[in-house]
Backbone bond lengths (Angstrom), bond angles and torsions (degrees), N, CA, C in turn:
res aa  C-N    CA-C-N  psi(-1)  N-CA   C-N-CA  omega(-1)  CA-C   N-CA-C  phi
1 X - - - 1.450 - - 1.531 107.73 -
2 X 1.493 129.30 146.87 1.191 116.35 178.82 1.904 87.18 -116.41
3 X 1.939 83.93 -178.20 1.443 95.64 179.77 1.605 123.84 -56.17
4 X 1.119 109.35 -34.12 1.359 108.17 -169.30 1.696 97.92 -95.77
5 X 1.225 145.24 -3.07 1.440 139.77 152.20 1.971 86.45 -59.02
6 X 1.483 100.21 -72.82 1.547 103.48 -164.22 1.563 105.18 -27.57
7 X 0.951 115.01 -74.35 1.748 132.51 -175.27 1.605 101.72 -41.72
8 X 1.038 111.90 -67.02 1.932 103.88 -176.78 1.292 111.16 -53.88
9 X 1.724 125.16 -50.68 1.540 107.06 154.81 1.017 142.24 14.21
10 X 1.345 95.96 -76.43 1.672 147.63 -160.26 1.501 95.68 -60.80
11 X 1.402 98.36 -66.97 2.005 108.48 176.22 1.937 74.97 95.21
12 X 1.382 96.97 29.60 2.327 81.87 162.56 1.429 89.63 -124.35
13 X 1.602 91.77 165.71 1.765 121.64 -170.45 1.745 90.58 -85.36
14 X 1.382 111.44 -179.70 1.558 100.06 175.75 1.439 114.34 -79.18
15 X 1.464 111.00 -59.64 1.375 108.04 164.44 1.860 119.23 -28.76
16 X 1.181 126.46 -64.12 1.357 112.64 -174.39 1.849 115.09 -63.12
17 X 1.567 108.01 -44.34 1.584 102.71 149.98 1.288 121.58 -28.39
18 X 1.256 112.98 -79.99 1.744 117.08 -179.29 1.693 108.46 -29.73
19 X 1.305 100.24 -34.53 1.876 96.61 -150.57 1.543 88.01 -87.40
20 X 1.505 125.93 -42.30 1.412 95.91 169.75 0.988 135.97 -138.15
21 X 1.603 93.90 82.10 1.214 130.92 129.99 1.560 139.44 -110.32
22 X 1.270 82.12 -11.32 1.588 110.01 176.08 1.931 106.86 82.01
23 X 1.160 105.99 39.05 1.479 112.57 -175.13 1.376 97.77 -104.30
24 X 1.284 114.04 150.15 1.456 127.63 173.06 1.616 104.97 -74.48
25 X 1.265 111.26 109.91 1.758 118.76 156.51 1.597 125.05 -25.87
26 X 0.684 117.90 -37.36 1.424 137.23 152.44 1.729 115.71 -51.79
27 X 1.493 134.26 -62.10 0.997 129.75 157.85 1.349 129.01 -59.55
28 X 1.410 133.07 -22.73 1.617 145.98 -171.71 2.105 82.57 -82.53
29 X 1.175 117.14 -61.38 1.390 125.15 171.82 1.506 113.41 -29.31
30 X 1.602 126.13 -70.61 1.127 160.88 179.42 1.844 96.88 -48.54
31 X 1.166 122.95 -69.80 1.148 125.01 167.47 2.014 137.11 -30.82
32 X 1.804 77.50 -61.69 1.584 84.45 167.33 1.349 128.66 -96.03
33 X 1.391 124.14 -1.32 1.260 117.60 142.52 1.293 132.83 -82.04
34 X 1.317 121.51 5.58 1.420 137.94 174.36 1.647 121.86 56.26
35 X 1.533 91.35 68.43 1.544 103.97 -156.06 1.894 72.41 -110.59
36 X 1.143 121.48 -49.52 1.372 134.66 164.46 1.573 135.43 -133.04
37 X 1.516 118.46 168.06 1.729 107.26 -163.30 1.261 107.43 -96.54
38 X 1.237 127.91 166.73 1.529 128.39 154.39 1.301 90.18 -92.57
39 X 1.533 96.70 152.03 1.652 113.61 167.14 1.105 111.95 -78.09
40 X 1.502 122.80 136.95 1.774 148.63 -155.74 1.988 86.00 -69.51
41 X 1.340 136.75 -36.50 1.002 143.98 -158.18 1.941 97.48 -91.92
42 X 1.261 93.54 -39.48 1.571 85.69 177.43 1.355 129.84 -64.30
43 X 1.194 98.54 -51.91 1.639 128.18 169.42 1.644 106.36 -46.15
44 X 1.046 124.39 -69.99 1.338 124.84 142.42 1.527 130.45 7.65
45 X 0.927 77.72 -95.85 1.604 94.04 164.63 1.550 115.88 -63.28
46 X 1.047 116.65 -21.86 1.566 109.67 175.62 1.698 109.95 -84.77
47 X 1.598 113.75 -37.77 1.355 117.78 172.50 1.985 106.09 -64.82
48 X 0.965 117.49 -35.97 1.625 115.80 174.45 1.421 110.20 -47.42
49 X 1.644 95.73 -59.67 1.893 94.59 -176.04 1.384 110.51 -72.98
50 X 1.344 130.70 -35.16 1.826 119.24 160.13 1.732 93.25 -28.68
51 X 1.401 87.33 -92.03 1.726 83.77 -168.08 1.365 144.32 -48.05
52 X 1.209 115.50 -7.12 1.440 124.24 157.13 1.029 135.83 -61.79
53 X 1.920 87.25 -43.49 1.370 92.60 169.96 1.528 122.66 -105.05
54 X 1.221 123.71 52.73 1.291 144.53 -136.94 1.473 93.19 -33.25
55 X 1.303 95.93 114.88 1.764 124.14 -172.07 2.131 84.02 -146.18
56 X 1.151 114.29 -27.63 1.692 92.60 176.64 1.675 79.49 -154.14
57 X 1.394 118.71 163.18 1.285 146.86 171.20 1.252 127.62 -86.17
């Protein structure tokens, strides 16, 4: 799954993504235009807490 599958999931904009997660809007940006990667471990971990906190299925 990449970030921006993760994020549409979500049903959040990037900016509100960014915010909670506490990521700079700018990097969630950076990511899905593939200017740079998220780490396979981050992402990860970011899809866990979606689903924990069932925010996606």
């Amino acid at each position: 799954m990449t970030i921006k599958e993760l994020r549409q999931l979500s049903g959040m904009t990037q900016k509100a993504f960014g915010e909670y997660f506490d990521i700079p809007h700018r990097t969630i940006q950076n990511w899905e235009g593939g200017q740079s990667d998220c780490a396979k471990y981050l992402l990860d971990l970011m899809e866990y807490k979606l689903r924990n906190e069932n925010i996606i299925k």
